[in-house]
N, CA, C and O atoms as a GROMACS GRO file, in nm:
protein
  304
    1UNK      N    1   1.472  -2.347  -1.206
    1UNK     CA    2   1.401  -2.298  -1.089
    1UNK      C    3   1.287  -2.207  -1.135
    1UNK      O    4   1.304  -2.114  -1.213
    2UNK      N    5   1.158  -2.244  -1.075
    2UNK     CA    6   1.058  -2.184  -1.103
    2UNK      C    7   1.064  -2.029  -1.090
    2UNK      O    8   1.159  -2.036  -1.012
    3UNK      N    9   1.044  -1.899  -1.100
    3UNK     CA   10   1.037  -1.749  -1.016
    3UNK      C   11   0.933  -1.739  -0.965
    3UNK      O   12   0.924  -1.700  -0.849
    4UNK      N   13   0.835  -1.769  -1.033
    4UNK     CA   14   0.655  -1.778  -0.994
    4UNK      C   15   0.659  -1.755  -0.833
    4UNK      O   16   0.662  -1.638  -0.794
    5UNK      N   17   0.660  -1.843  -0.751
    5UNK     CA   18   0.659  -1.849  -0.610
    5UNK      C   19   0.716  -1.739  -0.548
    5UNK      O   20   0.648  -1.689  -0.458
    6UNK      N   21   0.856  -1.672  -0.581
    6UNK     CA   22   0.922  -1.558  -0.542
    6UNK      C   23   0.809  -1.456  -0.560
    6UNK      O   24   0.746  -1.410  -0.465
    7UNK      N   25   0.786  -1.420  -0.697
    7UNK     CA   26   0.683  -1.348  -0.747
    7UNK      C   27   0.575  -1.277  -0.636
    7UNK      O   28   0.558  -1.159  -0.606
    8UNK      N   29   0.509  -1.404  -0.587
    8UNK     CA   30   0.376  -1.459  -0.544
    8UNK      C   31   0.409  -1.395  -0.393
    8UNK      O   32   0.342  -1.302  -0.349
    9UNK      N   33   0.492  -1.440  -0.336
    9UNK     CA   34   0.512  -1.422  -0.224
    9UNK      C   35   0.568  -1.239  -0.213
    9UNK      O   36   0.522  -1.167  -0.125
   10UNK      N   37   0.672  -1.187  -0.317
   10UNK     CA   38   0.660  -1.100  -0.281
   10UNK      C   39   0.538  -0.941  -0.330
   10UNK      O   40   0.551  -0.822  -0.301
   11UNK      N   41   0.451  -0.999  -0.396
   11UNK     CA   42   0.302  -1.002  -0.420
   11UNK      C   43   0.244  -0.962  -0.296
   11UNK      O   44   0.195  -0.852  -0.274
   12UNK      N   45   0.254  -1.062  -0.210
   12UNK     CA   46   0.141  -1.074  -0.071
   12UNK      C   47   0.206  -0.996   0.012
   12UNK      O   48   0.138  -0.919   0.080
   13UNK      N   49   0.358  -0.996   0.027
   13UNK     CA   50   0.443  -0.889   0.114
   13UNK      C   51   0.401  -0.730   0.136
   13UNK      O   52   0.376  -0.666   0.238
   14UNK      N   53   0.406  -0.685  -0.044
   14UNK     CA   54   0.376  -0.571  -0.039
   14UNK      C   55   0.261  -0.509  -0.051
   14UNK      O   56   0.239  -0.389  -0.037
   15UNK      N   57   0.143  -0.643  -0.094
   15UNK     CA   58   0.023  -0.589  -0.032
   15UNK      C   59  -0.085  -0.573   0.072
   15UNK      O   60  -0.197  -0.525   0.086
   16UNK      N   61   0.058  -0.677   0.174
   16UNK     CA   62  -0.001  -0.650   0.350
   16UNK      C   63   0.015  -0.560   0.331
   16UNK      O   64  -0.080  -0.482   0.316
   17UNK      N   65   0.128  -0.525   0.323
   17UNK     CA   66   0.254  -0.407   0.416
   17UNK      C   67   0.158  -0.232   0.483
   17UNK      O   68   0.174  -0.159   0.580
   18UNK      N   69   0.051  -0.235   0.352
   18UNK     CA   70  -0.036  -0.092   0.409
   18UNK      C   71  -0.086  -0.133   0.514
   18UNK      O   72  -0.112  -0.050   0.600
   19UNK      N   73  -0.111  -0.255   0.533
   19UNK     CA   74  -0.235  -0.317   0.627
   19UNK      C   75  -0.171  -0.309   0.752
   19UNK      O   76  -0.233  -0.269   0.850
   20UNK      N   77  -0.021  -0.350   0.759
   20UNK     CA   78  -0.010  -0.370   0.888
   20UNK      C   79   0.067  -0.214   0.915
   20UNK      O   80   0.076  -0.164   1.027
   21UNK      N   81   0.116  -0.152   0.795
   21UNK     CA   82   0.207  -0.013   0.896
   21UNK      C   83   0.117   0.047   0.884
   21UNK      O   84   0.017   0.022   0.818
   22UNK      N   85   0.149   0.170   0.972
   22UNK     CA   86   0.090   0.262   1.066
   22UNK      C   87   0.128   0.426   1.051
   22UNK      O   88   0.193   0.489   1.134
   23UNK      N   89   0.080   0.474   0.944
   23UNK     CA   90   0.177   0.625   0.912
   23UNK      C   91   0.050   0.766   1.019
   23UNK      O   92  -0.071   0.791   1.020
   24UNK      N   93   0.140   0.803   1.072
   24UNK     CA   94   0.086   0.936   1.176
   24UNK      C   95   0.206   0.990   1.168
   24UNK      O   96   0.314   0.941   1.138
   25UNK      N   97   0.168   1.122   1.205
   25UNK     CA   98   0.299   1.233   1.223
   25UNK      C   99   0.281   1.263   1.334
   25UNK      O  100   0.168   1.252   1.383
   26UNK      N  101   0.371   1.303   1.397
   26UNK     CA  102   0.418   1.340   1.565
   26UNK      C  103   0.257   1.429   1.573
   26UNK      O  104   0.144   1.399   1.612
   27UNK      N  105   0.302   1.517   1.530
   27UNK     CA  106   0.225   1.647   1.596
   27UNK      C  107   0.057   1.548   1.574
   27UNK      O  108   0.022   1.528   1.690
   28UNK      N  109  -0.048   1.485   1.482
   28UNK     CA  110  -0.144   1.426   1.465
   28UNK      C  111  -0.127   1.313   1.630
   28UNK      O  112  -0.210   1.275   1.713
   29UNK      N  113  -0.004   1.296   1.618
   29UNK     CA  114  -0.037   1.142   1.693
   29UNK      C  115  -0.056   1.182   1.857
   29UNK      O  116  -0.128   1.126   1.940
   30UNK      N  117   0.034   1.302   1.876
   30UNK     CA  118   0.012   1.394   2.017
   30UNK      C  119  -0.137   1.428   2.066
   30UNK      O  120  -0.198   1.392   2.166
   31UNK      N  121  -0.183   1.537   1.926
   31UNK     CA  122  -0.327   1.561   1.946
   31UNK      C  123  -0.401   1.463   1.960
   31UNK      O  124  -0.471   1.471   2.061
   32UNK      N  125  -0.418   1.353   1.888
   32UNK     CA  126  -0.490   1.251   1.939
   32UNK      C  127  -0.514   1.182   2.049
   32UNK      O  128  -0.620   1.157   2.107
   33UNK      N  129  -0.374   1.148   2.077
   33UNK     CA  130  -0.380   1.060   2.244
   33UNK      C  131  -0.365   1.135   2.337
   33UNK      O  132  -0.328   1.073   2.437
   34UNK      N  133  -0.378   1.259   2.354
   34UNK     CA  134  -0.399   1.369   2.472
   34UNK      C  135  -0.524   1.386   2.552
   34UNK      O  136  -0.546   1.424   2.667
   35UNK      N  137  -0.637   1.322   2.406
   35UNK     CA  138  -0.799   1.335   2.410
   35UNK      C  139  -0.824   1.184   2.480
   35UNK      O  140  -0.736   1.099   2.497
   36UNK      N  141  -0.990   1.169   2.524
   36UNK     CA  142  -1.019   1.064   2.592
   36UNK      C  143  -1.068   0.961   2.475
   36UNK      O  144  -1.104   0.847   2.504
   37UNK      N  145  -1.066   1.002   2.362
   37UNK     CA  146  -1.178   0.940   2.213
   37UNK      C  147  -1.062   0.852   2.138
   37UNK      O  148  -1.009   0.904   2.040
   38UNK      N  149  -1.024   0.739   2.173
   38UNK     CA  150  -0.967   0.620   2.122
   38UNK      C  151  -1.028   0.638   1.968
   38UNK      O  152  -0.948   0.650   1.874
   39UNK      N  153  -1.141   0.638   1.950
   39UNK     CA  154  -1.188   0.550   1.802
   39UNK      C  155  -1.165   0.718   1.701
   39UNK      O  156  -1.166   0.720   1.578
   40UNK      N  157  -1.149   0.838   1.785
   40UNK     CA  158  -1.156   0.902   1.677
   40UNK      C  159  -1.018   0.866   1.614
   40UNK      O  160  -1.012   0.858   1.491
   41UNK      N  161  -0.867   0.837   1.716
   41UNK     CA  162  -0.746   0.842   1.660
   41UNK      C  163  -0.739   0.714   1.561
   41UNK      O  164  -0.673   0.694   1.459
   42UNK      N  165  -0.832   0.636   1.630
   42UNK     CA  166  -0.801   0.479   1.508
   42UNK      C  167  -0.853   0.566   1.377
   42UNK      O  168  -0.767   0.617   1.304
   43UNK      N  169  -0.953   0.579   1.356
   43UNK     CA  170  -1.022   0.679   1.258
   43UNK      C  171  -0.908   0.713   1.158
   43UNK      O  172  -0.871   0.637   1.068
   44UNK      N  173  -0.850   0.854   1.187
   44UNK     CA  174  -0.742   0.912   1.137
   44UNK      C  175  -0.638   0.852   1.121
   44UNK      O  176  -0.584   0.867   1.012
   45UNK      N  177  -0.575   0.765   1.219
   45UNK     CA  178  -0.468   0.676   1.154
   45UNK      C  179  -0.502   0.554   1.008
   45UNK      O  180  -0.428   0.512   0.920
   46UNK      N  181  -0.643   0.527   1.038
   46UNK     CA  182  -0.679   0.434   0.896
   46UNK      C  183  -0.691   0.510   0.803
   46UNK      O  184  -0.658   0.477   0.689
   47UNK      N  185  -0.751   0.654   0.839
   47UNK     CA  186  -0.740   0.722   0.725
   47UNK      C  187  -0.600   0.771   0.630
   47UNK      O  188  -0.582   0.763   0.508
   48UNK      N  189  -0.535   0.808   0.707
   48UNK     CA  190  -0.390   0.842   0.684
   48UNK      C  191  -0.326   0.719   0.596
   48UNK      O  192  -0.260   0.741   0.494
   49UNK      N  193  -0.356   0.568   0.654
   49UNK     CA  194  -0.322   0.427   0.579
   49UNK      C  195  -0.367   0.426   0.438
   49UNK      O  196  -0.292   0.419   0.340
   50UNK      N  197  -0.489   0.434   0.436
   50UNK     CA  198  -0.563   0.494   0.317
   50UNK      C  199  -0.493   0.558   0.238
   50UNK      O  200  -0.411   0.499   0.168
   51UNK      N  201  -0.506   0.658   0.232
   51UNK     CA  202  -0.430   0.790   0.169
   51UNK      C  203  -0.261   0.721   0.100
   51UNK      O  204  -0.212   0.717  -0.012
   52UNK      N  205  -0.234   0.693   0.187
   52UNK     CA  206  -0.087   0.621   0.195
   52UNK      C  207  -0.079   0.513   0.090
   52UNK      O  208   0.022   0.484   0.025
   53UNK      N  209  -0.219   0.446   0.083
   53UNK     CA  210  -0.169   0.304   0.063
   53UNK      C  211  -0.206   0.320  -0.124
   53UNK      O  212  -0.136   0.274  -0.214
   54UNK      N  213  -0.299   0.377  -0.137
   54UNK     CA  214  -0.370   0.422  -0.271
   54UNK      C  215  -0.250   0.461  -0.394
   54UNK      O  216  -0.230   0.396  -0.497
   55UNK      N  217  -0.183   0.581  -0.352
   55UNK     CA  218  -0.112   0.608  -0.487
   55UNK      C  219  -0.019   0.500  -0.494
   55UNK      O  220  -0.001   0.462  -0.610
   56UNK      N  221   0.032   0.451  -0.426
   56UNK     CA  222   0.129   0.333  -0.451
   56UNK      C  223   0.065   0.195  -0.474
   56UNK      O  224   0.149   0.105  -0.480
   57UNK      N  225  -0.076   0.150  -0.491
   57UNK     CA  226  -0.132   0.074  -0.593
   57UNK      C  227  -0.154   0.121  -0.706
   57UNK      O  228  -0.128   0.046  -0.799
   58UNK      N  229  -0.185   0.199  -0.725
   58UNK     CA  230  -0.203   0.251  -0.866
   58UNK      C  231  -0.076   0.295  -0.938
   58UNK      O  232  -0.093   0.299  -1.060
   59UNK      N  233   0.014   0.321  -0.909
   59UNK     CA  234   0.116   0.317  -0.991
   59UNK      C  235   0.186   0.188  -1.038
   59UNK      O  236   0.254   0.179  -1.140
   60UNK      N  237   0.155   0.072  -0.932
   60UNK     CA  238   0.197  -0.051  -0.958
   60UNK      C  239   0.075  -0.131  -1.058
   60UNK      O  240   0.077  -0.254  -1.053
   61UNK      N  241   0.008  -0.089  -1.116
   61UNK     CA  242  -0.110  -0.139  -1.179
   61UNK      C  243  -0.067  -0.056  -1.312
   61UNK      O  244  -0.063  -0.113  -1.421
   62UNK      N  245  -0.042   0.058  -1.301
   62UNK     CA  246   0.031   0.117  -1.433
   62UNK      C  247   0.100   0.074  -1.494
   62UNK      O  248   0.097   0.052  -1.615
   63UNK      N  249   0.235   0.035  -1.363
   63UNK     CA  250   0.360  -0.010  -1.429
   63UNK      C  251   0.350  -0.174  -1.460
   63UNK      O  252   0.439  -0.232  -1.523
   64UNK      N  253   0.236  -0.238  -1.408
   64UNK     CA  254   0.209  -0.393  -1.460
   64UNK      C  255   0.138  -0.363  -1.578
   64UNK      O  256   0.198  -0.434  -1.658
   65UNK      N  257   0.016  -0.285  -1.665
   65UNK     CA  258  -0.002  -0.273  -1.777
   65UNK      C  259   0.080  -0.236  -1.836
   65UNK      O  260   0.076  -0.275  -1.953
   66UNK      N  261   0.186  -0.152  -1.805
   66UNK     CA  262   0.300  -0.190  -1.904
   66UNK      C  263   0.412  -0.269  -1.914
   66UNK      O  264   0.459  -0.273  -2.028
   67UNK      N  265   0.457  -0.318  -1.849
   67UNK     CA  266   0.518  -0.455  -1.827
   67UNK      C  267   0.448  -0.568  -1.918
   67UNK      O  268   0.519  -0.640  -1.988
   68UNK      N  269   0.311  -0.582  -1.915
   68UNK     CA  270   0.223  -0.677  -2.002
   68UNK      C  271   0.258  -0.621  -2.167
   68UNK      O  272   0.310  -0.686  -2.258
   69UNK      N  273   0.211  -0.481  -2.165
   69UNK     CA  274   0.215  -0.406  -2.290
   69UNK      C  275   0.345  -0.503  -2.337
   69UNK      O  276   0.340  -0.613  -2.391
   70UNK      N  277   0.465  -0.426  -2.298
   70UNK     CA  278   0.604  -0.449  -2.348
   70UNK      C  279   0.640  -0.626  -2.340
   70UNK      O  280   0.697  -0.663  -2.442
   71UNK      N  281   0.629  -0.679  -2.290
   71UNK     CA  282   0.616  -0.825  -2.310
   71UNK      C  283   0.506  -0.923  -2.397
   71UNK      O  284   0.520  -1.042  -2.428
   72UNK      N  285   0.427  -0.861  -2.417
   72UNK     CA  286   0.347  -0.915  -2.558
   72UNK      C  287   0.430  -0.918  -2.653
   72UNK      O  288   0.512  -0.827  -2.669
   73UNK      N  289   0.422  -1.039  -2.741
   73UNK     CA  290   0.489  -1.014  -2.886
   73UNK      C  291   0.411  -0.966  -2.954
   73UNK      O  292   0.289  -0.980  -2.945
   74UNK      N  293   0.479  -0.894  -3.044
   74UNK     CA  294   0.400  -0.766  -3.179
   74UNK      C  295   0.386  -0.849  -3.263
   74UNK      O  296   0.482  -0.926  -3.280
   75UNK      N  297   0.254  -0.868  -3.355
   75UNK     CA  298   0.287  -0.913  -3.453
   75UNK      C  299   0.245  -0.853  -3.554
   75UNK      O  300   0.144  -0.783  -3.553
   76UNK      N  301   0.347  -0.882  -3.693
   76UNK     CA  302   0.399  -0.805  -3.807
   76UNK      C  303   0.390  -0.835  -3.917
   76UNK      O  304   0.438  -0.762  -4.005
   0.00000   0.00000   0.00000
């Protein structure tokens, strides 16, 4: 059985996943929709996605250069 495809797919999973969730905190998400300004709260919630979505690519880009590192054969 191939893994490739598993791989692949769960690849695309976790790099919707920023795209489609939605991180706000109570107290941000109150102040926002209290006001009449829709686009400022989209604003801040993409921003917040942002923020969110960043350190957890880059640690997975770390831990795939080393994954590559350690799976190269050495040669001697």
């Amino acid at each position: 059985m191939n893994p490739y495809p598993k791989k692949i797919v769960a690849f695309i999973l976790l790099a919707i996943f920023p795209l489609v969730g939605r991180a706000q905190c109570a107290m941000c998400r109150a102040v926002l929709e209290s006001g009449d300004n829709n686009a400022v709260a989209e604003g801040i919630n993409n921003g917040i996605v942002y923020l969110m979505a960043i350190p957890y690519i880059l640690v997975g880009v770390i831990f795939y250069i080393v994954y590559r590192k350690m799976k190269t054969p050495k040669i001697t």
